[in-house]
Every structure is written in structure tokens, then in C-alpha cells.
C-alpha positions, 0 to 999 in steps of 0.5 A: 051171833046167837048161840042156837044159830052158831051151833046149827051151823057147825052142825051143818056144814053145808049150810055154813059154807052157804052163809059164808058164801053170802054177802056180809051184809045179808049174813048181818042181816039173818043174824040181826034178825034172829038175834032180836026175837023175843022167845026161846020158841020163836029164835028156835023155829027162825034157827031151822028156817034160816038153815033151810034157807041157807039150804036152798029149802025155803025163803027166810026173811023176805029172801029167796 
């Protein structure tokens, strides 16, 4: 798991509980993903969308 996306979690706590919540597969998934982007600017925008996702604020990856 990427460092930026394991702090974003401990940050949030509900956020976490959704992800755990997730099948394993799909949380393989949103990880894969964010663990392969190049950027530094790129794996800090997709950190907050997957949050958000995990919120129930928005789509992530093709996911509602």
C-alpha cells in the first residue's frame, strides 16, 4: 500500500472502515492503481478521490 494512501486512511477513520468493508479484490484493486501512477501530484490528487470514494462522495475508478 502506498504510504500517502495508508496515512489518508489512519487519518480518516471512516473512510477505513469503508475500505475494510470492501471485498479483497476491489481493495487490491484501488491500491494497484494508486500504487502505479507516476507522479507525486498524480498519487496525491487519486489519494483524496479514493477517500472520497470511499466516502461515498464520488466515483473512483470506474466505481460507484
Amino acid at each position: 500500500m502506498h504510504p500517502k494512501f495508508r496515512l489518508a486512511l489512519a487519518k480518516n477513520k471512516t473512510a477505513n472502515a469503508a475500505f475494510i468493508k470492501l471485498p479483497l479484490y476491489y481493495q487490491k484493486e484501488i491500491i494497484r492503481y494508486i500504487n502505479n501512477l507516476k507522479t507525486a501530484e498524480s498519487v496525491d490528487r487519486n489519494v483524496v478521490k479514493a477517500i472520497d470514494h470511499l466516502l461515498g462522495k464520488q466515483r473512483f475508478i470506474g466505481r460507484n
